[in-house]
VOPAGU-2260 file (C-alpha; in pm, 1 decimal, decimal comma):
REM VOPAGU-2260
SITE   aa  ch    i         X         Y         Z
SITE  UNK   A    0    5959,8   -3696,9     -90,2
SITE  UNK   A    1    6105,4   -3971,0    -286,1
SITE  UNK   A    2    6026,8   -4234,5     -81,4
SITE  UNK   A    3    5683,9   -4218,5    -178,6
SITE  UNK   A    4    5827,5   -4387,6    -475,6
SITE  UNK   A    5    5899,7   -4738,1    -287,9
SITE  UNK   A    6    5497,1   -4685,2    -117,1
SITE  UNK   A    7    5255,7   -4926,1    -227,5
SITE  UNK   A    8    4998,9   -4609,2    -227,0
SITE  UNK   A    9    5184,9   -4447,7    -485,0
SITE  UNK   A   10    5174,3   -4721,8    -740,6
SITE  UNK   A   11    4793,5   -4704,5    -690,4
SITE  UNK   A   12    4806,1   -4373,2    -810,0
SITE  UNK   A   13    5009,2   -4429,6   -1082,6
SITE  UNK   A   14    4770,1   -4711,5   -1200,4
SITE  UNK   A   15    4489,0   -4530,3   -1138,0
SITE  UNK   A   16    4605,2   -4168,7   -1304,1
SITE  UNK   A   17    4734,8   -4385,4   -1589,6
SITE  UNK   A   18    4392,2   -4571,8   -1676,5
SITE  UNK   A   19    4198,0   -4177,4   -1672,7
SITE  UNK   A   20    4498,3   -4061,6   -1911,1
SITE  UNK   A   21    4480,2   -4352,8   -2166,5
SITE  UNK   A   22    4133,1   -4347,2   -2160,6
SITE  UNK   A   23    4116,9   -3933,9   -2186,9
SITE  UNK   A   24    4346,3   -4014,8   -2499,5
SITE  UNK   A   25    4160,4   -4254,1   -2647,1
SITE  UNK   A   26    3783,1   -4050,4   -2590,4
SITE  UNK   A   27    3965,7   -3683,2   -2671,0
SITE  UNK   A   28    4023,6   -3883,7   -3021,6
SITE  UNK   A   29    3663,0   -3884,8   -3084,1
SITE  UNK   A   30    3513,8   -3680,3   -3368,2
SITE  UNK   A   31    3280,8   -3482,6   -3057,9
SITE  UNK   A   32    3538,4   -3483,0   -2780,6
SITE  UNK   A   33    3828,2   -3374,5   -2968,4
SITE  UNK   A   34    3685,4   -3066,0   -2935,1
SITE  UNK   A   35    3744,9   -3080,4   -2520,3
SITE  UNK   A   36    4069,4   -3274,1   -2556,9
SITE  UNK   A   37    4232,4   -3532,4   -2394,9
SITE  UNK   A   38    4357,3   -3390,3   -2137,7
SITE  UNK   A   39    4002,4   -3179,7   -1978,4
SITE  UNK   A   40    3896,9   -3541,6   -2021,2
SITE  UNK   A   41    4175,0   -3689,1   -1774,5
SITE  UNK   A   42    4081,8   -3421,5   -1509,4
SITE  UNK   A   43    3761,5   -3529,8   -1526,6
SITE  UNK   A   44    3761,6   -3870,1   -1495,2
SITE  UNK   A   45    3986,7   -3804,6   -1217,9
SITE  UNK   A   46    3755,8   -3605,3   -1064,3
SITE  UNK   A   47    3490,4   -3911,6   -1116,1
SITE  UNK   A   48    3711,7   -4116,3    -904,1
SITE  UNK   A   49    3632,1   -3894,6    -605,1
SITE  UNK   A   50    3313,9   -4101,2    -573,4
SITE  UNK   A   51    3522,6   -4403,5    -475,5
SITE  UNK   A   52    3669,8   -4255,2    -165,2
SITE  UNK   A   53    3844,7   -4580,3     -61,2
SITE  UNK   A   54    4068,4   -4568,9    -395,0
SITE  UNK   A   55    4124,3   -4208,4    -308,0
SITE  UNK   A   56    4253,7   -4284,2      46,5
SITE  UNK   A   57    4459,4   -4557,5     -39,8
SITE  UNK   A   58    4645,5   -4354,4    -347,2
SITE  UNK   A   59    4624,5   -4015,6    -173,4
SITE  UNK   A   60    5067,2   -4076,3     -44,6
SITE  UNK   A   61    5128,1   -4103,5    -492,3
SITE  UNK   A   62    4829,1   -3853,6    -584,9
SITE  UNK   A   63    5013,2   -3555,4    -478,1
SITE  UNK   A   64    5363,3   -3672,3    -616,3
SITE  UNK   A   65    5219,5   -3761,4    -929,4
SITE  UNK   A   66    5035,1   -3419,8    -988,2
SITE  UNK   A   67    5339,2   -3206,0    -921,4
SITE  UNK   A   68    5665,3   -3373,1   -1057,3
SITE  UNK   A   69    5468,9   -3591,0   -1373,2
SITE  UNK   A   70    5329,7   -3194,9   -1449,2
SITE  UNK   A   71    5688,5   -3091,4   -1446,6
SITE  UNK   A   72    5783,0   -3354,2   -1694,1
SITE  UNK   A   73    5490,8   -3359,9   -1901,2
SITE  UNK   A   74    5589,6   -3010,1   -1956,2
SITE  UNK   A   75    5934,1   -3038,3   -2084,9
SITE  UNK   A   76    5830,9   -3336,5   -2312,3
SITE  UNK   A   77    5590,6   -3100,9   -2460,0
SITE  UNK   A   78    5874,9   -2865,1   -2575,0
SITE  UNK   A   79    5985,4   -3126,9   -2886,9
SITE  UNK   A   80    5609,6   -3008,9   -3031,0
SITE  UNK   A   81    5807,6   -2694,8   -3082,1
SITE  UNK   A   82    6010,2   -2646,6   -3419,7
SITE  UNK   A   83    6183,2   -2367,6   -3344,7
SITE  UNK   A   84    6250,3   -2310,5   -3775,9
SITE  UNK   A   85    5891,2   -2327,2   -3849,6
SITE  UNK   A   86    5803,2   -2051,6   -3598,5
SITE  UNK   A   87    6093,2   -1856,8   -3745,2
SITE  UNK   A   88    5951,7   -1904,5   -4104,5
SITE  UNK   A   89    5599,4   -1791,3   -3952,7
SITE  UNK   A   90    5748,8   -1411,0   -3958,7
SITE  UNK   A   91    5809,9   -1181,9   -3769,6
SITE  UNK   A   92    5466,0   -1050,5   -3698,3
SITE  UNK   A   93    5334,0   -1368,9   -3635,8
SITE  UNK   A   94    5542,3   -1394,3   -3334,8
SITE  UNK   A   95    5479,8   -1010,5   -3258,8
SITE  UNK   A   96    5102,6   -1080,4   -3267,2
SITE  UNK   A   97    5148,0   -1411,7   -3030,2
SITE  UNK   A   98    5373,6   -1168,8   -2775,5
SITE  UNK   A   99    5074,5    -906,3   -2778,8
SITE  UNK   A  100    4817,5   -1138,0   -2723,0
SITE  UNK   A  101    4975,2   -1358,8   -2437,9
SITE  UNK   A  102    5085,6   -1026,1   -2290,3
SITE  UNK   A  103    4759,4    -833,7   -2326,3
SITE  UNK   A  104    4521,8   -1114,0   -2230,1
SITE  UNK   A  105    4682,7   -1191,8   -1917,0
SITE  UNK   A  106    4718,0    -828,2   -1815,5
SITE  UNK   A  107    4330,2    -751,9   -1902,0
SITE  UNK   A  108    4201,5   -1111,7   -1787,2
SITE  UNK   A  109    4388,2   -1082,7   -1443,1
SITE  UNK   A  110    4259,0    -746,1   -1404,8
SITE  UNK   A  111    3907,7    -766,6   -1475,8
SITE  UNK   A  112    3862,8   -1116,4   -1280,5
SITE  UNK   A  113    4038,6    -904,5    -956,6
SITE  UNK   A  114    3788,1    -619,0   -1003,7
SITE  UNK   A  115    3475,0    -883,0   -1005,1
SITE  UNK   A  116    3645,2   -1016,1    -696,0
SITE  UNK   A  117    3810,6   -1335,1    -801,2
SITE  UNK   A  118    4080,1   -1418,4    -554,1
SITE  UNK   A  119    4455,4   -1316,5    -687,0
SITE  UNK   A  120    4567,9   -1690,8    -732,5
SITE  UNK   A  121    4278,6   -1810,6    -930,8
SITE  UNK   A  122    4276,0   -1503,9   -1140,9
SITE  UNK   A  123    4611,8   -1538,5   -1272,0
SITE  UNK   A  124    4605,4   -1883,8   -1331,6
SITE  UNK   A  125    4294,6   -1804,9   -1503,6
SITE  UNK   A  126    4448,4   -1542,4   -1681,5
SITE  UNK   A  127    4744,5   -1763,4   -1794,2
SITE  UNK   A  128    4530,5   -1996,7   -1948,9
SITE  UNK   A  129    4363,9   -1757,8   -2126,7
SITE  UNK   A  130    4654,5   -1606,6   -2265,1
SITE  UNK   A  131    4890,7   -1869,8   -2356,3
SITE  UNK   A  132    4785,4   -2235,6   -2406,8
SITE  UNK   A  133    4459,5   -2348,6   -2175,9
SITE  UNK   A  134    4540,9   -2592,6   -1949,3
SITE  UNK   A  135    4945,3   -2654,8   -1970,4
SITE  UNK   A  136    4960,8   -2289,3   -1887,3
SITE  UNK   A  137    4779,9   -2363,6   -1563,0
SITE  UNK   A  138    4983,9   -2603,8   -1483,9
SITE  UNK   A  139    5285,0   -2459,7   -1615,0
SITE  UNK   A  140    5226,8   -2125,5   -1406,1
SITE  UNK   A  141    5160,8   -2283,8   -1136,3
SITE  UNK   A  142    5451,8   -2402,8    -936,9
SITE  UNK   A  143    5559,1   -2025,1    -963,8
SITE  UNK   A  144    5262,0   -1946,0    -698,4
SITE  UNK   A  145    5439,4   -1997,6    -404,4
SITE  UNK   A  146    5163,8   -2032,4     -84,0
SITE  UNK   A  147    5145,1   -2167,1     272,8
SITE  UNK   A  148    5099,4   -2577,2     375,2
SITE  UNK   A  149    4725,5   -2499,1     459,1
SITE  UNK   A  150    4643,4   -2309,1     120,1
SITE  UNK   A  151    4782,2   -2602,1     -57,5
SITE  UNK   A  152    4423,2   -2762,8    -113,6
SITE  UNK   A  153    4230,7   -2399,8    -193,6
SITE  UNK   A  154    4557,1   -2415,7    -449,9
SITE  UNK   A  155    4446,7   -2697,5    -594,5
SITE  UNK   A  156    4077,8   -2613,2    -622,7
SITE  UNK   A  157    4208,6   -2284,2    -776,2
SITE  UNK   A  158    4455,7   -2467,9   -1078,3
SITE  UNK   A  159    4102,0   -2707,3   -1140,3
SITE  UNK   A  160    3884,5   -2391,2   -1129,8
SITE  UNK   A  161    4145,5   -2236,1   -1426,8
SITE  UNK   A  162    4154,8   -2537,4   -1610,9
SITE  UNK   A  163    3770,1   -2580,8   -1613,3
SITE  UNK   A  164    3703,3   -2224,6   -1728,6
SITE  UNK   A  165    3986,0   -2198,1   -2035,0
SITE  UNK   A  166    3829,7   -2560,6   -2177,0
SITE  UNK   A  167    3468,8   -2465,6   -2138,7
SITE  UNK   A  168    3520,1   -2134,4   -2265,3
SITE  UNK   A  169    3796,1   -2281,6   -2534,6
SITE  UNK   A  170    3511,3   -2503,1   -2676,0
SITE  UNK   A  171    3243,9   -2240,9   -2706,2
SITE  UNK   A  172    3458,8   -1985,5   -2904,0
SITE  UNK   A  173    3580,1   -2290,7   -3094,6
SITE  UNK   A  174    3192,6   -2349,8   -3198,3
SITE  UNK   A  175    3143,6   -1997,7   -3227,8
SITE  UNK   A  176    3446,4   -1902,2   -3474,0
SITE  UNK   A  177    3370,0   -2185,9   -3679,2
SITE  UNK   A  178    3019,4   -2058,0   -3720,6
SITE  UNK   A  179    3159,8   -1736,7   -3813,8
SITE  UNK   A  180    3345,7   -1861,8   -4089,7
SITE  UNK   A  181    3135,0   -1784,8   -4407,2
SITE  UNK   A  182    3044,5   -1429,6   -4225,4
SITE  UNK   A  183    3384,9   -1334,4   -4192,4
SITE  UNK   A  184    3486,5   -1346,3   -4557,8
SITE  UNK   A  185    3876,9   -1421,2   -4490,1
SITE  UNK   A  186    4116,7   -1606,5   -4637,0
SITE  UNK   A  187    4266,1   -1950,6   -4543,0
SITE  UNK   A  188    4569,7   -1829,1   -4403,6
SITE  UNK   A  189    4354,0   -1509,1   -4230,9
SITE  UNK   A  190    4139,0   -1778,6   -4048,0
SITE  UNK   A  191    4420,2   -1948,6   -3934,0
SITE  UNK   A  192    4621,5   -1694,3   -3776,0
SITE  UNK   A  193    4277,1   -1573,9   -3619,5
SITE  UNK   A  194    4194,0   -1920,8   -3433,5
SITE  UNK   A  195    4550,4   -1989,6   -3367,1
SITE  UNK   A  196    4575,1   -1647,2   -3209,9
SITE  UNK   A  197    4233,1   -1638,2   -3024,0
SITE  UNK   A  198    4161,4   -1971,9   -2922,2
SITE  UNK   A  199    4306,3   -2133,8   -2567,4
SITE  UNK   A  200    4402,8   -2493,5   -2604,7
SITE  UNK   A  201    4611,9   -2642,0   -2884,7
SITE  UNK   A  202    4316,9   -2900,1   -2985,1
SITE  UNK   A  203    4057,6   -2563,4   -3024,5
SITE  UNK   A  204    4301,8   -2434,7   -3249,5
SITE  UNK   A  205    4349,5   -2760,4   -3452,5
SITE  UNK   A  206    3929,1   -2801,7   -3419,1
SITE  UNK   A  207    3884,6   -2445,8   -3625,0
SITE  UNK   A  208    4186,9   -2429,3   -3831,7
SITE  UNK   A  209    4077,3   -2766,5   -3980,0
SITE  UNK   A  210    3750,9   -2612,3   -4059,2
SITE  UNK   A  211    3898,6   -2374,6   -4259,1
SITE  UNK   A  212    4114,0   -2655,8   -4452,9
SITE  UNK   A  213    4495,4   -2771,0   -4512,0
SITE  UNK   A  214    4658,6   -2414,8   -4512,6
SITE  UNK   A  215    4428,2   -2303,2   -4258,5
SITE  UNK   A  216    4513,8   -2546,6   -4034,4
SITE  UNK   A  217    4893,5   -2523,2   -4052,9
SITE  UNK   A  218    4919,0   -2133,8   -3991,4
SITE  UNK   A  219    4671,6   -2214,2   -3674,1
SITE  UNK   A  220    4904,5   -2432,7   -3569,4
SITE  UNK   A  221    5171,1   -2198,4   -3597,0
SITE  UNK   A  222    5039,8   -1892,0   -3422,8
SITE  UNK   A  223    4897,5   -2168,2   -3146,2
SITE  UNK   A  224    5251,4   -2247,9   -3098,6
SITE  UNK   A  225    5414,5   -1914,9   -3105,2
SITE  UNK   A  226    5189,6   -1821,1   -2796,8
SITE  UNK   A  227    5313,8   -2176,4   -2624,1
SITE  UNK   A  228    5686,1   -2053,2   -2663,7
SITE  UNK   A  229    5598,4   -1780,6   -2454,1
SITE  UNK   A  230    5529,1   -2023,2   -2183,8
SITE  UNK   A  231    5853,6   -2025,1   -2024,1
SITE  UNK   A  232    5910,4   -1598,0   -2000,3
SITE  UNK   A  233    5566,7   -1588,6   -1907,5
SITE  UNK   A  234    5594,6   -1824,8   -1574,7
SITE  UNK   A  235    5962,7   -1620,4   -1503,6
SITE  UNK   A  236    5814,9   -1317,7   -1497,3
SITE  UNK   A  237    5484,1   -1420,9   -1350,7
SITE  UNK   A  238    5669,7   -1588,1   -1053,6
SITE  UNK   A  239    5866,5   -1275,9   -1011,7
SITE  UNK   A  240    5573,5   -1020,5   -1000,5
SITE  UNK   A  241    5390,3   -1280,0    -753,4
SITE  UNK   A  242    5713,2   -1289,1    -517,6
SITE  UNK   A  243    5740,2    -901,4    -563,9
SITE  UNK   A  244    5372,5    -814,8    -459,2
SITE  UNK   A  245    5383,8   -1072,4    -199,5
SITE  UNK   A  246    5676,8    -963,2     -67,7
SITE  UNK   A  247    5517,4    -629,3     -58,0
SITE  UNK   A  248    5180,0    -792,8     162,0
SITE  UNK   A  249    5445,6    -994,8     416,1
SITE  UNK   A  250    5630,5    -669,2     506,2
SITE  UNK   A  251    5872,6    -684,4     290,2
SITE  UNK   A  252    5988,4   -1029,0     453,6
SITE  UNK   A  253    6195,3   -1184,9     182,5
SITE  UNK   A  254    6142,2   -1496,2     -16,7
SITE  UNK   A  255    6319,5   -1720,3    -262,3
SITE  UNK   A  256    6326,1   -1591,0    -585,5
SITE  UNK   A  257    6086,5   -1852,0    -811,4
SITE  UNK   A  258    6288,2   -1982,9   -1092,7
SITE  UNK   A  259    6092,9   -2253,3   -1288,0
SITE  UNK   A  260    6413,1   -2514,3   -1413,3
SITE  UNK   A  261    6149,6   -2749,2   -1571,1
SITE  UNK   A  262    6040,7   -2448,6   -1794,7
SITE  UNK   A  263    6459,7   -2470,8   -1899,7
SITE  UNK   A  264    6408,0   -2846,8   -1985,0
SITE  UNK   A  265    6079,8   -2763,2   -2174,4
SITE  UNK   A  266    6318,8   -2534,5   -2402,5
SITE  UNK   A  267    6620,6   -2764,7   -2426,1
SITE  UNK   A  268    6378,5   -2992,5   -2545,2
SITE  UNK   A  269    6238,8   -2746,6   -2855,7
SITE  UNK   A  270    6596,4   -2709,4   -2947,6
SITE  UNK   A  271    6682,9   -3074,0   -2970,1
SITE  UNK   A  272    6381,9   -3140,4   -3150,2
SITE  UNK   A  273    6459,2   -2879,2   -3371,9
SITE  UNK   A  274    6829,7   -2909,1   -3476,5
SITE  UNK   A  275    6908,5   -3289,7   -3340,6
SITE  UNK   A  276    6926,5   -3501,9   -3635,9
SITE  UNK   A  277    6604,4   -3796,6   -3540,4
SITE  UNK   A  278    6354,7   -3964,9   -3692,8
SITE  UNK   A  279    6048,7   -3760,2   -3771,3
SITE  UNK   A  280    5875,8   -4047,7   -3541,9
SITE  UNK   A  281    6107,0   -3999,6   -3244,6
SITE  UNK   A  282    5960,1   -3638,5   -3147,5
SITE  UNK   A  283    5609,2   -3728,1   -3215,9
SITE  UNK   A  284    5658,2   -4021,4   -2974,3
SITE  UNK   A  285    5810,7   -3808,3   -2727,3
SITE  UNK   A  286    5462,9   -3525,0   -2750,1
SITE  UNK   A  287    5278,4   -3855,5   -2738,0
SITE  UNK   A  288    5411,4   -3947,6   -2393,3
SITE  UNK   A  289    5421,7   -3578,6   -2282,8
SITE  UNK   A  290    5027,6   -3569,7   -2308,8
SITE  UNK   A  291    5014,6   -3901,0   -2149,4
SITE  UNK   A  292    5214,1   -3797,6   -1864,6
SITE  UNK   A  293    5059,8   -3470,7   -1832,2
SITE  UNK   A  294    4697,1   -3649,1   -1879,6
SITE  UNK   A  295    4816,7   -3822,6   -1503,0
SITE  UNK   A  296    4937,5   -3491,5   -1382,1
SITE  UNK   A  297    4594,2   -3364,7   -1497,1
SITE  UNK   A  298    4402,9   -3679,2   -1347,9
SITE  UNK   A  299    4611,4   -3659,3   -1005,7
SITE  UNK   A  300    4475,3   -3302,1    -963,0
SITE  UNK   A  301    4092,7   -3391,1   -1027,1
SITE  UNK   A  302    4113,2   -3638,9    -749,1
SITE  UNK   A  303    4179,9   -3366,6    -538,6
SITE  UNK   A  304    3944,0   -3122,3    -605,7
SITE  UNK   A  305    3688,6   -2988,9    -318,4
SITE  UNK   A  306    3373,3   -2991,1    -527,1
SITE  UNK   A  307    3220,9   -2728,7    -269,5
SITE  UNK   A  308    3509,2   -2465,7    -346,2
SITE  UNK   A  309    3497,1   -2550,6    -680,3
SITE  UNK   A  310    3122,7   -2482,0    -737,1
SITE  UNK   A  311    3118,8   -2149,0    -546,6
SITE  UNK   A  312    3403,3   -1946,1    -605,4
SITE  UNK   A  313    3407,4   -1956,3   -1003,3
SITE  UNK   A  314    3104,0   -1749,3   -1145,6
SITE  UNK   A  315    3313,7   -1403,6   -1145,5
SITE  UNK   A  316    3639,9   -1577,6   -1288,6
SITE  UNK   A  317    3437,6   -1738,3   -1575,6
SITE  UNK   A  318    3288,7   -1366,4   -1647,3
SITE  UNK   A  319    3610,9   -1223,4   -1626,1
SITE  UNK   A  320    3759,5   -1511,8   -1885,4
SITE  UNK   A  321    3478,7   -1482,7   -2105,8
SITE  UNK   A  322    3482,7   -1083,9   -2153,7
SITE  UNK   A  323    3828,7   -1116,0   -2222,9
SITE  UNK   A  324    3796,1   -1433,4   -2506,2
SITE  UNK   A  325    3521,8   -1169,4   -2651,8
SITE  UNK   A  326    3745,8    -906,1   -2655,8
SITE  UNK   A  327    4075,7   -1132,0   -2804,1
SITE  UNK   A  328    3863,1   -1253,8   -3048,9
SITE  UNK   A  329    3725,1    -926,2   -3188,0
SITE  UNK   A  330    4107,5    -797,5   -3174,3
SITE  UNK   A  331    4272,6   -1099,9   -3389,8
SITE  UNK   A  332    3974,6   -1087,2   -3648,8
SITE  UNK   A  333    4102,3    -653,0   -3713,8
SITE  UNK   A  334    4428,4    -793,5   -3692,4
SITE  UNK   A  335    4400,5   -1075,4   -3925,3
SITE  UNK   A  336    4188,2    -861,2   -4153,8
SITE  UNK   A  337    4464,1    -601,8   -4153,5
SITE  UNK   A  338    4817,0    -723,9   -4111,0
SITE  UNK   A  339    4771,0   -1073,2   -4320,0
């Protein structure tokens, strides 16, 4: 596999994946599009490349590199957003509330998307973004959804599918929460734990906490990231009840037990970032390159997509997600009401 490192294909890919995540990073900064984020953007400008087939063909040996191991290592870069001290100062029922949530939303999400008919890979990677952190979930969960050679592409279409659905959906309740604001009658740190809790991506959270002003925005920052901690025992045990109830469908044949490592690096890297004495500009740079890299991982996967799958097989999921964002959101309002 690492040959494809020495191909000239691959460094088309890397060019190419590279231009859609600078210039997802530079549009997600806009006052409109920060909204969607920088790295929805990527996907989609990497989907826009499909129109260009000969670019496509000639990148296609990197494309598939690029959108698997860069994903891996976007992933543990990501972990030195984490300081591991400020979540601990959050409280303990901040981090209860983010482990009820994650747990809860994937549980209902997966549930109700399989009883609309969604197929079981799509709706858990629908449900993990819905649960934890929008699109890195996807990604993150991911790897732990182990399938054959020839389901690799309807894989693909599925992880696109996901991602779609938790941004689209992640922007609407982001509009809709901030239009709720003077109706809800809550205090700064109340609206903050409510977007930070309710809200999918890590931009919709910054997007609504800001709304509600400086200590809004830092205790929606905090919940956001006490539901991404809960990345890493989420894909574990994910990947383990996949193998198990796979297992169960193949006759009990047996397969290897899915371990995600990278999720390991993602938090050795929280910890260093945490108690490693650095400059306060080191770890920034580092979450800087992790959303670049994972901006190519994102762009490498939209250049794959089957726009026929991807058109016809969502309608249930995106039901499914939405009945469960209306049903999060109505549960961290009584919660933030209540408890803070």
């Amino acid at each position: 596999m690492y040959l494809k490192l020495f191909e000239r294909g691959f460094y088309y890919a890397l060019a190419m994946t590279l231009v859609c995540s600078l210039l997802g990073t530079v549009l997600g900064g806009l006052p409109y599009l920060s909204i969607i984020g920088a790295l929805v953007i990527s996907l989609i400008l990497g989907m826009l490349f499909q129109f260009y087939r000969p670019a496509i063909d000639k990148a296609e040996v990197g494309i598939g590199f690029i959108s698997n191991k860069f994903l891996r290592l976007g992933i543990i870069l990501l972990g030195f957003k984490l300081n591991l001290i400020d979540l601990a100062n959050a409280g303990v029922k901040t981090i209860l509330v983010a482990v009820v949530v994650v747990t809860g939303v994937i549980i209902l999400t997966y549930n109700l998307a399989r009883k609309f008919g969604v197929s079981k890979q799509l709706a858990i990677l629908t449900a993990s973004g819905t649960g934890i952190c929008g699109a890195a979930a996807v990604m993150g969960i991911s790897p732990q959804i182990k399938v054959d050679k020839k389901d690799e592409k309807a894989k693909h279409n599925d992880e696109v599918l996901a991602v779609a659905i938790v941004a689209i959906l992640g922007t609407v309740f982001t509009l809709i929460e901030i239009g709720l604001k003077p109706l809800l009658h809550m205090s700064p740190s109340q609206f903050g734990i409510m977007a930070g809790g309710s809200l999918h991506e890590i931009a919709h959270a910054i997007a609504t906490g800001g709304a509600g002003g400086p200590v809004s925005l830092d205790t929606a920052i905090i919940t956001k990231l006490s539901r991404v901690l809960l990345l890493a025992p989420a894909a574990l045990i994910i990947g383990i009840w996949y193998q198990h109830s796979e297992k169960k469908n193949n006759n009990g044949a047996k397969q290897k037990l899915p371990i995600p490592w990278f999720m390991a690096g993602f938090i050795l890297a929280s910890i260093i970032g945490t108690f490693v004495p650095m400059s306060q500009g080191v770890p920034d740079l580092l979450v800087k390159l992790a959303y670049l890299v994972l901006g190519m991982a994102m762009a490498a996967l939209g250049m794959t997509v089957n726009f026929k799958a991807f058109l016809s097989s969502g309608k249930n999921a995106v039901v499914a997600a939405f009945s469960a964002s209306v049903i999060l959101l109505v549960f961290m309002i009584i919660v933030s009401k209540i408890f803070f």
